[in-house]
N, C-alpha and C positions, 0 to 999 in steps of 0.2 A: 551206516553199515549194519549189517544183518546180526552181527555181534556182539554190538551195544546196546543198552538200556533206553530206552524212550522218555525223553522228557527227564531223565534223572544222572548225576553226576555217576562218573567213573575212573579210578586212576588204578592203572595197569600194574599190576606186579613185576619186577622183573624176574623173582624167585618167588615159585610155591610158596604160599604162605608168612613169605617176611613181615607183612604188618602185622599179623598175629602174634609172630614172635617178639617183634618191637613195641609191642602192646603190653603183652607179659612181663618185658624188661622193664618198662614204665612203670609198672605200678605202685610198685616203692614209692614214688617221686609224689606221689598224689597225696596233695594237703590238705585239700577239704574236698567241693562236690565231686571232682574228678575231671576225668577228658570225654567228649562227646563220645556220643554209640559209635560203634563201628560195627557197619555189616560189611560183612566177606562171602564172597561167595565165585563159586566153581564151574564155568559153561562150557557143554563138548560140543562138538562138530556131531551131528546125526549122518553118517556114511552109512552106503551099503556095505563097503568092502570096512565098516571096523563094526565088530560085535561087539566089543565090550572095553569101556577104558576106566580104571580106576582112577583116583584123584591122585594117587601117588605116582602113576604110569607105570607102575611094574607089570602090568599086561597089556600085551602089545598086538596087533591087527596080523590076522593069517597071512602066512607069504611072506617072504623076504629076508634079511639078517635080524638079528633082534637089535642091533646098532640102528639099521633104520627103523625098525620100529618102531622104537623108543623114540625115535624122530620126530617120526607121523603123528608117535600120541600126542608130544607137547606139543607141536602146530595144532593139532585137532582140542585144545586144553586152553582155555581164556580165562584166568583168576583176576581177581578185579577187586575194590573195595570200594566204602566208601562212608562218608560222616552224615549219622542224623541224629534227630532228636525230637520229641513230642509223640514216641510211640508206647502204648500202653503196656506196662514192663511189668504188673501184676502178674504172671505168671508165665509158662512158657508157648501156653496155648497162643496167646496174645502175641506173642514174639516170631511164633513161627509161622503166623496167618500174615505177617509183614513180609517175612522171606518167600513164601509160597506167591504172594501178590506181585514180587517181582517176574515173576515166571510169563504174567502178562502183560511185561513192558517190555518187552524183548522187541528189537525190531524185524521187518519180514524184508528179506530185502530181493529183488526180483530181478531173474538172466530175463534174456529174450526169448521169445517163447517160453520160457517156463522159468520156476520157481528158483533162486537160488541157493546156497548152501543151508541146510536147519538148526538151528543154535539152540541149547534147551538147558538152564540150569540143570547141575545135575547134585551138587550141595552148596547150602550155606551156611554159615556162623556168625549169630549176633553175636556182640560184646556191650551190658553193660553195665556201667560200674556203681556200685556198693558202695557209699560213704560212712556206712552206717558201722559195718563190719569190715570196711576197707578188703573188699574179694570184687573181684570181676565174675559177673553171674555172664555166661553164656549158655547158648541154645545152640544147638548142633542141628541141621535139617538135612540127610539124604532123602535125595527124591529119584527113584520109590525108596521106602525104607522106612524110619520109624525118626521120631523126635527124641533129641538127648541133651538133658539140661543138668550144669554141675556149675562149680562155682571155683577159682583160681586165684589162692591168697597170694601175698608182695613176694611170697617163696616158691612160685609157678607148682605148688602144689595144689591138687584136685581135693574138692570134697563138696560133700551132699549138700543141693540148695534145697533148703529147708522152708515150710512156707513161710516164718518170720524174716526169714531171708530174703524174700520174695516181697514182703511186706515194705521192708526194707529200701529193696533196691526201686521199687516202683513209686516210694515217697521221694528217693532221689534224683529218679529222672526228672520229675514233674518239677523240680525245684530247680533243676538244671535248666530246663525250659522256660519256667518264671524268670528267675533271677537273669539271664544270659540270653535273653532274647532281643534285646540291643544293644548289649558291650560290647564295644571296638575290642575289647581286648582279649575276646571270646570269638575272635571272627579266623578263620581257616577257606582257603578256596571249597569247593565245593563239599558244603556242608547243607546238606537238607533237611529243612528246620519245618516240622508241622506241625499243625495244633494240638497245644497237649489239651485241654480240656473242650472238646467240642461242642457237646451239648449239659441240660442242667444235671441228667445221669451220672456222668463225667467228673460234675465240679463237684456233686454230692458225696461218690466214693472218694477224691482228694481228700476234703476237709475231715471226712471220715478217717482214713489213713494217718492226718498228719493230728488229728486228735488222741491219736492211740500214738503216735511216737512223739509227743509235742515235747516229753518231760527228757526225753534222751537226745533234742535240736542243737545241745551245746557239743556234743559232740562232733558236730558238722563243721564245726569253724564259724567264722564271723566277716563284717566288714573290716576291711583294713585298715579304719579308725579306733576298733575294739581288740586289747591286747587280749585278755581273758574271756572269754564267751561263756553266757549266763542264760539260764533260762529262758529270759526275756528277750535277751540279745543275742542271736545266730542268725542264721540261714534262713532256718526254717520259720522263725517268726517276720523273718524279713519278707520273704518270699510272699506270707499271706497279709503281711500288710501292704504290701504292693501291688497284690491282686484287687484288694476290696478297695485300695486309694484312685488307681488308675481309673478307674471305672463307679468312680464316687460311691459303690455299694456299702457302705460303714456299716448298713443296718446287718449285715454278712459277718462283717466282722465283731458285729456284737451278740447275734447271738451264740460266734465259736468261742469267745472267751468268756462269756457269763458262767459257760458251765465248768470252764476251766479254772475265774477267779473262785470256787468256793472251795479247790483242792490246793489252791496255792494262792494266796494273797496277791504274792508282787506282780502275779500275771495284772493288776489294776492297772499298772500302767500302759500297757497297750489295751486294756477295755476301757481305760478315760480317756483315751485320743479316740478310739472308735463312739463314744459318747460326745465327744467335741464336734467330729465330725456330723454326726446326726443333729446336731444343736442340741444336743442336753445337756448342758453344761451342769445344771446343780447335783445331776446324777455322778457325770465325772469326777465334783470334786467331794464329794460322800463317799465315795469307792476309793479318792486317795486319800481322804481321812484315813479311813477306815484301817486300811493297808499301810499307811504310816504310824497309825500306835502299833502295828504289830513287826513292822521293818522301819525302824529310823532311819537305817542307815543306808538304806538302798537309792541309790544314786540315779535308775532309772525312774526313779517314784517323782523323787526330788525333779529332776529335768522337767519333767511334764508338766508338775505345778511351775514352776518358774518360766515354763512359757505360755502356760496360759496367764501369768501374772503380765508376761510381758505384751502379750496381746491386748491384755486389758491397761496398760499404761503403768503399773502399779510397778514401776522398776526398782526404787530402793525394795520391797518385799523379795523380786524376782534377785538383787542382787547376794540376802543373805541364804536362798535359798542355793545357789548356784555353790556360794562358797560353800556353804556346809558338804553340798556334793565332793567337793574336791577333797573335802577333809576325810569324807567315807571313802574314796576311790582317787586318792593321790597319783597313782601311777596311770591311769587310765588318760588318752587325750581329750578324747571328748569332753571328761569333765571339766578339765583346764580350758578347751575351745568355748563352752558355754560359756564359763566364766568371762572369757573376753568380749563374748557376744554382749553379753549384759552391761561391761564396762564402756563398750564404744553407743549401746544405745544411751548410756547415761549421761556421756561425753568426757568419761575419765579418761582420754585417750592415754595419758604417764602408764595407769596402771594397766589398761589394755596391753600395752607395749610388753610391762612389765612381765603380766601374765602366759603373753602368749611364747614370751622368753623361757618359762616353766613350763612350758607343754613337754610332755614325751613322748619323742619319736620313733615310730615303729619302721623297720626295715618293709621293703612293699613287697608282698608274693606273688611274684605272678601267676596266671590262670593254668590252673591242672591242661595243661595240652601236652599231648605224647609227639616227639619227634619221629618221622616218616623216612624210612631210605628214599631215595628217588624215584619214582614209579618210568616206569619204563615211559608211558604214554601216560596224559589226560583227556577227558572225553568230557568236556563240558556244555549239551545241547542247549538247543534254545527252542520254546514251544511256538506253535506255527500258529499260534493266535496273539502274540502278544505284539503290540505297537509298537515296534522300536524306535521307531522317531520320535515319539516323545522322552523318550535317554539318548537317543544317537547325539553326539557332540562333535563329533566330525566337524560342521562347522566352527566349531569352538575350538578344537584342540588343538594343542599346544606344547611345546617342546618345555617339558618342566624345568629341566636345567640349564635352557638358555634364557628362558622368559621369565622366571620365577626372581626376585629380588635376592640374593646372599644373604644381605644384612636380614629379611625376614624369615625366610627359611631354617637362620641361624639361630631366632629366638630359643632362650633355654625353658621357659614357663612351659610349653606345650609336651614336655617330658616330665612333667612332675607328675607323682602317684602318690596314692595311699595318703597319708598323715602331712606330708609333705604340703599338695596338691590342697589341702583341707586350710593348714596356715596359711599356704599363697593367699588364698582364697577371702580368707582373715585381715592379711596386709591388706590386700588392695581395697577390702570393704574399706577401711581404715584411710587408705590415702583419698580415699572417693570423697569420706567426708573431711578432711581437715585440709588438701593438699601433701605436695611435696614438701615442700617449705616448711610448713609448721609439720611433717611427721619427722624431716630431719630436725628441727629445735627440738621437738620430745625427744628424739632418740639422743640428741647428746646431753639432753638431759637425767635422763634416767640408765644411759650404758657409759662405760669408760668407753673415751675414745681414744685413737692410736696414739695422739699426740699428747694427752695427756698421761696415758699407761709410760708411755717415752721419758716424760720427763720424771714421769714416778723415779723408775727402775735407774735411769742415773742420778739421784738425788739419792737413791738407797744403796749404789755402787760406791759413791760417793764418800757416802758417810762409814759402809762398812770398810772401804780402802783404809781410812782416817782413824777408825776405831782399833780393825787390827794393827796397825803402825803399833798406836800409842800402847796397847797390849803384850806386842814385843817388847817394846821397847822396858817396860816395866817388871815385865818377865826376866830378862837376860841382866836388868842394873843399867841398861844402857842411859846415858843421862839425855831431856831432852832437846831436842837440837837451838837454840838460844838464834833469834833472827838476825841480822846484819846489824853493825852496830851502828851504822845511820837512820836506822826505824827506831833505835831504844833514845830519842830524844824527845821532848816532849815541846809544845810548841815555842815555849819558853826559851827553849835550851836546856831545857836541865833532864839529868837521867833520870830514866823511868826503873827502876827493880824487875829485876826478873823472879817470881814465884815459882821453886822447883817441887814440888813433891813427894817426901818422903816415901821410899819404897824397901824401907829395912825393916824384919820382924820386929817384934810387938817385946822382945829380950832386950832391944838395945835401943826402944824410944828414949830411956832415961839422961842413958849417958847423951844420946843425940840433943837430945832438947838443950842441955847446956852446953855444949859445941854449937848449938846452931844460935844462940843466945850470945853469945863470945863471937860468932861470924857477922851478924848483926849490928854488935854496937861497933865491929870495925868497919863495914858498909857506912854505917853514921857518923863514922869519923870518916872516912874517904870524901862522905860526899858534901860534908861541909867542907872540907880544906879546898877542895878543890872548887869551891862555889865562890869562896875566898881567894883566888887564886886568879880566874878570869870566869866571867859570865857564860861566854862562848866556848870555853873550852871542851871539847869532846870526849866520850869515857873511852877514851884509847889506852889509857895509863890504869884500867879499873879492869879488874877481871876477877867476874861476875859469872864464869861458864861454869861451874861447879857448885855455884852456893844453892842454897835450900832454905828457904827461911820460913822461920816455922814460930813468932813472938805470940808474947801474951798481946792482953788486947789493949790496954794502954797503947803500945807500943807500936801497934797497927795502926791505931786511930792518928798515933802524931805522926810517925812517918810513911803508912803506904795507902792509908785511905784516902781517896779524893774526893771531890765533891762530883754527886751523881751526874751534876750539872753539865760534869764538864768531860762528860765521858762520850756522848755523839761528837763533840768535838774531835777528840782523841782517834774517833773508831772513822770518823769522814776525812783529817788527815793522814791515817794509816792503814787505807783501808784494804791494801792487798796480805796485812794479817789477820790473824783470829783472836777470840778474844777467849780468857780462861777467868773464869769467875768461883771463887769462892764462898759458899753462903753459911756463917751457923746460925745455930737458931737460934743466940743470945745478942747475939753483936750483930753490928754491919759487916758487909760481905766485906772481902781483898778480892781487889780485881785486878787483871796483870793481862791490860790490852796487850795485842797484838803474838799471846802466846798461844802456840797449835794444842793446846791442850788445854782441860774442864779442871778447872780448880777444887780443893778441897777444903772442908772447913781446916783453919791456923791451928786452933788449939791442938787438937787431937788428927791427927793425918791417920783417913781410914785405910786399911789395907787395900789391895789390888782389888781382889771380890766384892766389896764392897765397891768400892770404885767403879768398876767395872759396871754394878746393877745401878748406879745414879747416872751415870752414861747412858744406858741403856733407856732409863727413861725418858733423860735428856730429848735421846735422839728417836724416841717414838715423839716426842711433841715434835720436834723439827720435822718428822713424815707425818704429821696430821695434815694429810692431801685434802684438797675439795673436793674427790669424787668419794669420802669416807661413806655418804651415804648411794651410791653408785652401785650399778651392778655390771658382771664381765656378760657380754653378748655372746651368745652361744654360736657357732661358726655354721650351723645350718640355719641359722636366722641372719647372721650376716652374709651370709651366703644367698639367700631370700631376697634382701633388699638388691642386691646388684641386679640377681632379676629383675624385681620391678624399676629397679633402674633403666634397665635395656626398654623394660616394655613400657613406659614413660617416653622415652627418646624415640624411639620411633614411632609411637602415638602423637610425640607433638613434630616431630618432620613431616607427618601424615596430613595432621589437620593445617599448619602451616604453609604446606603446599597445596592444598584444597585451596584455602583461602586467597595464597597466590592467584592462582589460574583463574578464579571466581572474580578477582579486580580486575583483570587483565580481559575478561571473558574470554577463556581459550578453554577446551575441552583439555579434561585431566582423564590421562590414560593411562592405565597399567593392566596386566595381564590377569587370567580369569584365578591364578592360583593366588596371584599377590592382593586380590578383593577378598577370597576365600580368609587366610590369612590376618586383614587386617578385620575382617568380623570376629575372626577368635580374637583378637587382641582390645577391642573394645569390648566385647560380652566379657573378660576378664575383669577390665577396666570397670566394669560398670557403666559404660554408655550404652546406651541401649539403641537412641536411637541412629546414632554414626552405627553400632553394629546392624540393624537395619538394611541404613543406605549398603553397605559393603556387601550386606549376603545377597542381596537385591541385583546391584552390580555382577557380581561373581555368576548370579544364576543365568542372567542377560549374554553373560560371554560361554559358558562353556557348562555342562551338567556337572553338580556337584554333590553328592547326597547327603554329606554337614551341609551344606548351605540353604538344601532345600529345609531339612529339619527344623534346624534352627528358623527358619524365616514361618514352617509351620506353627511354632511353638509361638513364634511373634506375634500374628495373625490371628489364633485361637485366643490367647489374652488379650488381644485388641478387638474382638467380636469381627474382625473382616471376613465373612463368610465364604464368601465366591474365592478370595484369593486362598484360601485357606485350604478349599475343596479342590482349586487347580494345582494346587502345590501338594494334595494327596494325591491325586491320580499317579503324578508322576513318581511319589516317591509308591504306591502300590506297582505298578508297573515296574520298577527296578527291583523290586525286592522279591517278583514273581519273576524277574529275566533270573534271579540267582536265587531259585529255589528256597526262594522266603516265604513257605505258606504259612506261618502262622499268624492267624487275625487279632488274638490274643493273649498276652500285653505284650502290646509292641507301642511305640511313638506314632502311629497314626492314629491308632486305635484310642489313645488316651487323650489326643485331641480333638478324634470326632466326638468324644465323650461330652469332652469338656463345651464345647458349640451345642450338642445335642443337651445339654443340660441348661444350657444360657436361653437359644434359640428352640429347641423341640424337632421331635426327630422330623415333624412331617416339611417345616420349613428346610431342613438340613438334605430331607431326599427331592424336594422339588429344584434345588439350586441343584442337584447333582443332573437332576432331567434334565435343566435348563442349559446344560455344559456343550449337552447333545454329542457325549462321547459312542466311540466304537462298541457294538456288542458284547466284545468282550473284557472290555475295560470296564464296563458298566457294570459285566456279571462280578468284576472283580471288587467293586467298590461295595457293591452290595452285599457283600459278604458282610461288611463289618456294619451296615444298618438292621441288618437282618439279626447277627447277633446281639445289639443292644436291645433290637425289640424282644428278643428272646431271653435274656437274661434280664430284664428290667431293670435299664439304666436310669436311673434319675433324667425323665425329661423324655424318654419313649411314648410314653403315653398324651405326649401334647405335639 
């Protein structure tokens, strides 16, 4: 249609300017880089019968009511928007030479015999966003008319973009563009993403820019593994060690921070990974001496040397450095993740366990994206050179929801983020090496588990039920309750004593002691007469519910002490009582089996308080549990394992049914999303190559763009050249049908690196001749050899 843009996205407003306005309301919400560009922009119908339309419509075409007027303007008025990124946001001049350039994608579209209607931008408005000083810097374009650039804080109030401002927001689009140029989670329908740094011009004013704000990058926020963002650790340092990684250029990133380490120390640590990487290792670790007598405690310093220890084998070295991190940055995860990195290469798996139980977990933020009302229509073309057979899946596709498995679809792993996503990550290293099997014997060895926290807490119900009793009981006077008189005989025949314990003030031991002295010798006369009397007789005629006996020790020794010997006897014939034991610390104890109550030394009967605190001792040795050296599992870590529980179980119904079909020889079939699927579930796993076979499979049935990746990413580490260049075309082709112009860093780009570095650029473009693709899949490929020779990539020049 003669309306729409050429070759570029469009989604229709249904109201003048509602994404602007829903932009404005946004901005609050934005936590670190922001939400992508938005350009807007305002096209009229060219009539002879209208002279003039304003963008607001308040003038209207000669002739008629001003009801229809007003009509005719908004038919003859198409506002539109749309998402980019990669365009140079240094100033306004830059921004408006982007909006002026749409003026020649318009399309012409044509009546019979002549021309038809003329469509002609008539304003537009970039948007974008400021991390730095959190303002949305816009440019305003009428065309004819003049340029107007201001800037619009989280309070939709206006003010002057100033050139630091400017400074600012241009370091943050390019960062936007780095870091977000292959996040799934940064992905919006038609979003047009182009090069941000295209040639060496380009990448010189960057590093320039981000070296003059490098010391104000914490500001910008961090990965969602870093609670507190430092110097070293944002964005912005991320952003350039992923530029100079991707594309092996270290020697880039060492001369940005050589002149950075002499104004701040702790920058070493990203200039000795940038030294590692160029092989200078003895430089790297001179530069973290160096920076370590002057930051001990810096936990970034620390990481680095402990992996270069760990590269070199030297793992106990690597392990106390690790710790010490944790001790400088406790609450940080990473340093708790390292630490268990260090544990599982050493094979402490207990303490791996242990540790990664101490990780702290951060809540995950999602990606600065502003929510859109509905757009009336969307306009998403397609260019008239690109091969769509090679993405067409037509043949392939398939009804996701009838053909797709439940149970995999269901899996919970593939929605973990941030910190989360990092421990997963951790287990399964973990189960890869030990198994299932021996991770659950660590884990019940080093966590309580349910069944034993179970019997904890009713053994400590138990005992607190038994203790309050006996506490009232001692409180109120009440006497204690004396067991059946068929349990007080002892195997003999003969009665056993009951021991009561005095619970009267400390005023009237005196007089008690000789009443209970006088109760005593008459007990000793009872229980001879009656032994005199019959053997077998029962103490039915003796009553014993109210004595208390309290003798000297003579008196214990002859009548209530037994022999030690013969008290498991006692306690195995009677054994649905308790037993009450009293100990002093001169004599042998008084014991008075089968009584619900803890005995007190004879002589002196201690008050209740006291009482009460040798109880309590008592009954802490009775809870000396076996998990004392044990720790409680944190419920996002038990939570964790049920995961890999799932993705366990359906890993082995997978390979067990493989194996099936494989003895039987009968082809094993499943649908193109449930191969997809089961390669995420092994590349979790750690199989790499069952992940393989399944993206392989997946790609065979139906186009997938995780599958292609991922099987890219296989290919380039496995030096497979040819497969590796047919699996780029296709994945360059899909990402030019969705306005994917950016060459770099992206995942193709970082793979042809990596082959261009192994094999040399001239082998890597002869296999591309060799393919004998379409002209312009060819021009598309060649983009990205063209800029490794241009940027000199490690392995260009062979």
């Amino acid at each position: 249609m003669g309306d729409n843009l050429r070759d570029i996205p469009e989604f229709i407003e249904r109201e003048l300017g509602e994404s602007i306005q829903a932009r404005t309301d946004a901005l609050g919400t934005f936590k670190e880089l922001g939400a992508p560009d938005l350009c807007h922009i305002v096209k009229v119908n060219v009539k002879p019968a209208v002279k003039e339309v304003t963008v607001s419509g308040r003038s209207a075409a000669h002739g008629g009511s001003a009801a229809d007027s007003r009509n005719e303007v908004l038919d003859l008025l198409h506002h539109s928007y749309h998402y980019v990124s990669g365009i140079d946001a240094s100033s306004s001049a830059s921004l408006a030479a982007y909006l002026n350039s749409l003026t020649y994608a318009i399309d012409e579209s044509h009546a019979w015999f002549s021309k038809g209607a003329q469509w002609r931008i008539r304003s537009g408005l970039y948007c974008c966003y400021n991390a730095f000083s959190r303002v949305d810097v816009r440019v305003e374009v009428k065309i004819p008319g003049g340029v107007e650039s201001y800037a619009v804080n989280v309070r939709g109030e206006r003010q002057e973009a100033t050139a630091a401002i400017w400074q600012e927001t241009y370091v943050t689009a390019m960062l936007r563009s780095i870091l977000y140029s292959d996040d799934a989670n940064y992905r919006i329908p038609g979003f047009r993403k182009q090069d941000p740094i295209p040639d060496v011009d380009a990448e010189k004013r960057f590093f320039e820019a981000a070296e003059q704000m490098f010391f104000r990058g914490w500001l910008l926020g961090s990965n969602p593994e870093i609670q507190v963002p430092t110097i070293v650790n944002n964005h912005l340092t991320a952003a350039i060690m992923k530029y100079c990684q991707e594309s092996f250029r270290f020697d880039l990133a060492v001369k940005f921070f050589e002149g950075l380490f002499q104004r701040e120390p702790e920058v070493a640590s990203l200039l000795a990974q940038a030294y590692i990487g160029t092989d200078e290792e003895l430089k790297a670790i001179n530069v973290l001496y160096e920076a370590l007598k002057q930051f001990p405690q810096s936990y970034a310093l620390l990481h680095v040397q402990a992996d270069f220890l760990r590269g070199k084998g030297k793992l106990e070295m690597a392990l106390r450095l690790a710790k010490q991190a944790v001790n400088c940055a406790p609450s940080e995860f990473i340093t708790w993740a390292k630490l268990t990195e260090v544990y599982i290469d050493l094979g402490d798996y207990e303490s791996a366990l242990l540790t990664l139980n101490s990780c702290p977990m951060f809540t995950f933020n999602e990606r600065d994206l502003q929510r859109m009302p509905k757009p009336a229509k969307a306009h998403l073309p397609i260019r008239n050179d690109i091969d769509l057979s090679l993405i067409d899946d037509e043949t392939g596709r398939e009804n996701e929801a009838s053909h797709a498995d439940p149970a995999l679809v269901r899996l919970p792993a593939p929605s973990l983020r941030g910190t989360f996503a990092s421990a997963y990550s951790l287990l399964t290293r973990l189960v890869s090496k030990i198994g299932w099997d021996e991770l659950l014997r660590c884990r019940s060895l080093v966590f309580v588990m349910e069944e034993e926290y179970r019997m904890q807490k009713e053994a400590e119900e138990s005992i607190r039920k038994g203790s309050q009793v006996r506490t009232m009981g001692r409180d109120e006077g009440i006497p204690e309750e004396v067991p059946p008189r068929e349990q007080l005989l002892s195997p003999n025949g003969t009665p056993i004593p009951i021991i009561k314990i005095s619970t009267e003030s400390e005023r009237e031991r005196e007089q008690e002691e000789a009443e209970e002295e006088a109760r005593a010798k008459a007990v000793e006369d009872a229980l001879e007469k009656t032994a005199e009397e019959t053997a077998d007789q029962s103490m039915e005629d003796i009553k014993l519910d109210d004595l208390s006996l309290n003798s000297d020790k003579d008196q214990e020794e002859t009548d209530v002490q037994e022999p030690q010997e013969n008290q498991a006897e006692k306690e195995k014939t009677n054994g649905d009582s308790e037993t009450a034991a009293a100990e002093p610390t001169d004599a042998p104890s008084v014991e008075a089996p089968h009584v619900p109550i803890k005995g007190k030394p004879i002589e002196k009967p201690s008050a209740a308080a006291a009482s009460d605190e040798e109880e309590a001792e008592e009954d802490e040795v009775e809870l000396s549990f076996s998990f004392s050296n044990k720790r409680l599992c944190d419920r996002w870590l038990d939570n964790l394992f049920m995961v890999l529980y799932e993705d366990l179980r359906q890993y082995t119904i997978w390979r067990a049914e493989v194996q099936h079909f494989r003895n039987v020889q009968a082809p094993y079939r499943k649908s193109g999303t449930d191969w997809e699927i089961y390669g995420d579930l092994a590349t979790r796993l750690h199989h790499r190559e069952e992940a393989k076979d399944a993206y392989q499979r997946c790609a065979d049935q139906k186009f997938s763009a995780k599958a292609l990746v991922r099987l890219l990413e296989i290919y380039a580490d496995e030096g497979e050249l040819l497969r590796a260049m047919e699996v780029s075309i296709k994945l360059c082709v899909y990402q030019e049908r969705w306005y994917h112009e950016t060459i770099y860093p992206t995942a193709i780009a970082h793979n042809l690196n990596k082959l261009i570095l192994s094999e040399g650029l001239a082998k890597v473009q002869n296999t591309l001749i060799a393919l004998n693709t379409s002209p312009a899949v060819f021009k598309l490929m060649s983009r990205f050899l063209t800029r490794a020779k241009t940027f000199d990539v490690p392995g260009a020049t062979r």
